[in-house]
LUMDOLUM-649845 format. One record per atom (N, C-alpha, C): x, y, z. Coordinates in pm, whole numbers, plus 50000, padded with zeros to 5 digits. Each point is the difference from the previous one (the first is absolute). Last residue first. Layout:
LUMDOLUM-649845
XYZ/...
This chain:
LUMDOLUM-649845
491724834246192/501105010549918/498515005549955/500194974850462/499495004849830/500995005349948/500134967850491/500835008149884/498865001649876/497744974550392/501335002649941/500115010949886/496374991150405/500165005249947/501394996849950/496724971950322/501685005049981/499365007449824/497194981850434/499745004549882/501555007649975/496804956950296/501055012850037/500215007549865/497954960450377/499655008049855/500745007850032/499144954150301/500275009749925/500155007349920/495724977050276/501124993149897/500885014349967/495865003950208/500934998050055/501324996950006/495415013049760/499994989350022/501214992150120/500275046949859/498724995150060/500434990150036/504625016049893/498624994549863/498725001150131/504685024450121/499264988149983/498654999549913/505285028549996/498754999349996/499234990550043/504225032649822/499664985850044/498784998750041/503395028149630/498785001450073/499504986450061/504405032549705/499624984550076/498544998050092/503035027649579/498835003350102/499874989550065/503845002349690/500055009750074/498935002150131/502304953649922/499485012949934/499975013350039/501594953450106/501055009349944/498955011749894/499394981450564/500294991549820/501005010349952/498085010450378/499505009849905/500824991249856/498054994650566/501164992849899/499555006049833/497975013850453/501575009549993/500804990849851/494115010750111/501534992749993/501165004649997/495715023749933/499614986650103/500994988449984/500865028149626/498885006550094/499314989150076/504985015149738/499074995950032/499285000050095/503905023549582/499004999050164/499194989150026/505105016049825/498594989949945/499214999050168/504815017549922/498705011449975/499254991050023/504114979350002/499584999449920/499075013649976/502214993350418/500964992349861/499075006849883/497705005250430/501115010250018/500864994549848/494524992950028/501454993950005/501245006650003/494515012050131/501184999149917/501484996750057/494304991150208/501845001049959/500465004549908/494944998950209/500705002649908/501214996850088/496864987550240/499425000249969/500375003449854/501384969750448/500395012249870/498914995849913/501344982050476/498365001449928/500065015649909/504544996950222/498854991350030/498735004549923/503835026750008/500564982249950/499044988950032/500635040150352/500405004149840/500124981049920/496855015150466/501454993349951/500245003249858/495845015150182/501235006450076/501334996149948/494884991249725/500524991150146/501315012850033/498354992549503/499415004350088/500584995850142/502215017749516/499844987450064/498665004750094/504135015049626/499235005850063/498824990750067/505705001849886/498504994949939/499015013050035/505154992249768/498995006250081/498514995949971/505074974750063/498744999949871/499235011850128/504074972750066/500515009249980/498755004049888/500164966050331/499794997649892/500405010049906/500675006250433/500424983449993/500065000449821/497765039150230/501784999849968/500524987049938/495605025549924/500314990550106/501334997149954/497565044850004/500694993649934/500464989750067/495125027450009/501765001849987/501024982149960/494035018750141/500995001849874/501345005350071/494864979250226/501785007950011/500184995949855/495424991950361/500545004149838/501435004450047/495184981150335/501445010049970/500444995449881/494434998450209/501534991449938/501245011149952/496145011450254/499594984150022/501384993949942/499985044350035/498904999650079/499974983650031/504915019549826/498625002749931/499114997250124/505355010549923/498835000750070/498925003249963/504554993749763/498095008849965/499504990250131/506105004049858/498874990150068/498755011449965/504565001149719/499095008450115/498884986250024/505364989449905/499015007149941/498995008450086/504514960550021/499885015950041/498695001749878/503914955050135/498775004049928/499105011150107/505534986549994/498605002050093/498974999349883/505274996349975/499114991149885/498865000550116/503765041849942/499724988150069/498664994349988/501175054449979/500154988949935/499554990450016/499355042450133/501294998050067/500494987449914/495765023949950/500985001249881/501134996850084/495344988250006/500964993749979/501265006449997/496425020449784/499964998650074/501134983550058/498695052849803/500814991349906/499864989250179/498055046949705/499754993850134/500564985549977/500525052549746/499734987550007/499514987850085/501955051449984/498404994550052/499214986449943/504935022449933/498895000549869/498724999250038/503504989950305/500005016550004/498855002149884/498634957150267/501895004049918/499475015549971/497934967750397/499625004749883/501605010149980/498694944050198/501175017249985/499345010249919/499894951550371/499205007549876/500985009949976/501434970150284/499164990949949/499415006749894/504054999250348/499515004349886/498874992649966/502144984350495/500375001849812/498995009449947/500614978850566/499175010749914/500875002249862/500684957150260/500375013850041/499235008749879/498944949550153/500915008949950/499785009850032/496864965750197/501394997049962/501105007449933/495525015450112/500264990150126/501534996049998/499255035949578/499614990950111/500014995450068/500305048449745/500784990350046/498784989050061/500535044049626/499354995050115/500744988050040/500705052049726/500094988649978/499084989850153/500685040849539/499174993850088/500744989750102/501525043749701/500154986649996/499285002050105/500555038349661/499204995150102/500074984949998/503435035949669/498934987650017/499694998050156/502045050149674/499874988650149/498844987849957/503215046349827/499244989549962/499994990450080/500705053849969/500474989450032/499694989450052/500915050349738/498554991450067/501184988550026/501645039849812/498825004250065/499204993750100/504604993249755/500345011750048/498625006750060/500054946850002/500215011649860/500345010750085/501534950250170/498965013050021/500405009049905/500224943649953/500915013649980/499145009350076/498044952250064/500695003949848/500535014450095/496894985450249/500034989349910/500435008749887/499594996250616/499985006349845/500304994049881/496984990250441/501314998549938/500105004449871/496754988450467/499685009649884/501595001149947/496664961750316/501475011349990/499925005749844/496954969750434/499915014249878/501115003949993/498754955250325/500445012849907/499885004949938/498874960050399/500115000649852/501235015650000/500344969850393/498874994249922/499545005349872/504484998850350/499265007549898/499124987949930/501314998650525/500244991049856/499085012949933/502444997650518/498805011049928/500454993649883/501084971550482/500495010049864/498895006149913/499864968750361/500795009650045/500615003349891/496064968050078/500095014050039/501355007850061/498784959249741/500784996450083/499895014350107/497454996149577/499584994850097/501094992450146/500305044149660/499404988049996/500034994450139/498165053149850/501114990450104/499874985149962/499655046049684/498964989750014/501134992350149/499385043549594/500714985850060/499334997450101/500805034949550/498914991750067/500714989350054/502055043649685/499824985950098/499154997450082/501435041549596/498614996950097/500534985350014/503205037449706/499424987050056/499195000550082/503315024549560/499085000550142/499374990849997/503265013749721/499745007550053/498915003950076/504264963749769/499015001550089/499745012250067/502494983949522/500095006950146/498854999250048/501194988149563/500144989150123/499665004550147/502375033049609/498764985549972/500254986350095/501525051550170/500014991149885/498974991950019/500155052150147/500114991450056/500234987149888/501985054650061/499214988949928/499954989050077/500905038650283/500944991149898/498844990949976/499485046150379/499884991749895/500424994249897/500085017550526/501174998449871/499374992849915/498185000750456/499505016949873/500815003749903/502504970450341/498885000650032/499175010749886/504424965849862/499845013350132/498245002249998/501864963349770/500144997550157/499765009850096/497784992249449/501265006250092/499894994950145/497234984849628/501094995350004/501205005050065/494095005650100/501035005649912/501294992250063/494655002450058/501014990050012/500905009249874/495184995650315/500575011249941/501234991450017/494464998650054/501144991750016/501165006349911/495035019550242/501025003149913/501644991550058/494515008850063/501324989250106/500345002149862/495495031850168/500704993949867/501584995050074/494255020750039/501574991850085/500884995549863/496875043249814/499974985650079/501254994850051/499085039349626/499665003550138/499344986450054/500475001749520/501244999650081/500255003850154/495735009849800/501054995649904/501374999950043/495805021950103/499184985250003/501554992449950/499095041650323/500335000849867/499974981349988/498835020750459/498604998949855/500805002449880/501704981550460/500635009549924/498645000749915/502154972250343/499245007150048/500045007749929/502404948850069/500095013249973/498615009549982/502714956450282/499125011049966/500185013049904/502164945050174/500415015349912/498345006349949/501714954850394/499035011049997/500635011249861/501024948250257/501225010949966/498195008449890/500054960950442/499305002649869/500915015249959/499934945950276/500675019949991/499445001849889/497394964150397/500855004149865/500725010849977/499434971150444/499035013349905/501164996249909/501784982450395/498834995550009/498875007449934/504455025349985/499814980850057/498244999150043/503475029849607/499055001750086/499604981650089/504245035049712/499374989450061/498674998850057/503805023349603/498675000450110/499344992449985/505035014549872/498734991450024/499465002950055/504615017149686/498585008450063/499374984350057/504404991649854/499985009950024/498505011750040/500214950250160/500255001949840/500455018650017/498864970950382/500844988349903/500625004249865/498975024250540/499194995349857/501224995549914/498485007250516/500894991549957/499974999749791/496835021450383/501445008649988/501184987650004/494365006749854/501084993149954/501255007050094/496165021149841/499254992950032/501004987150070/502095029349632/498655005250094/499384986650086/505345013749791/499074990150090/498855006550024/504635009149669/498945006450076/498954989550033/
């Protein structure tokens, strides 16, 4: 079906040329509760239509794509996603789903990047592969991030955008051993770096107590 369109690409499109489209769910009701628009993604393992069969683990039961024209302008590139997939068995009631994120760059194709898991965990990275991934703090004068610099396999927490720069804590992915204003954590547990006033270096290693 073609609105706007009498060439359409997908089983429903609507087109609009030179305006935006905008898709409208009104509802008009004074009960405060369950009376709203509502897009219901619906997925069952039968071929026949209103035949319902368990769905399995893995299954994809719904998606949102975002795209984008590159720059040779003759193809439509997925730029990110929302996919919603099931996770583990369906009970005879409920049925367990993780929310994947994903985004793409100049140079790759849109991957996974976040996930919240059926437990409402939030797991990030989770397609895999040696990226360093955390949250950036847009601050007023100065920005902050905590995550995980991949290289070094140590979570910091730092000031500046780049993970792994002007750390402010690390811990050591090997060992635990934290240190503070350094990533080299020796062989202690607390490592603290530092300058003296006078300018000269200073620094303060905590070893092993019993």
């Amino acid at each position: 079906i073609g609105i706007g369109t009498n060439a359409p690409s997908s089983t429903v499109e609507i087109a609009g040329s030179n305006t935006g489209v905008v898709i409208e769910l009104s509802s008009w009701d004074a009960d405060t509760v369950g009376s709203t628009g509502f897009i219901r993604f619906q997925k069952s393992a039968s071929n026949t239509i209103q035949t319902f069969s368990a769905t399995g683990d893995g299954e994809w039961l719904g998606s949102l794509g975002f795209y984008g024209s590159d720059s040779s302008s003759t193809a439509s590139q997925q730029s990110a996603y929302i996919n919603v997939i099931q996770d583990g068995s369906a009970s005879s009631a409920q049925v367990a789903s993780y929310m994947a994120f994903g985004t793409g760059t100049s140079s790759a194709s849109a991957i996974e990047r976040m996930r919240i898991k059926s437990d409402g965990m939030i797991e990030l990275n989770s397609a895999g592969g040696a990226i360093d991934h955390g949250f950036i703090f847009d601050g007023n004068a100065v920005d902050y991030h905590i995550g995980l610099d991949d290289t070094a396999d140590d979570l910091v927490i730092g000031r500046g955008t780049a993970l792994g720069t002007t750390i402010a804590i690390s811990i050591d992915g090997t060992t635990g051993h934290i240190g503070l204003g350094a990533t080299d954590h020796d062989s202690v547990h607390v490592y603290v770096n530092g300058t003296a006033a006078s300018g000269s270096a200073a620094g303060l290693q905590i070893a092993d107590v019993l």
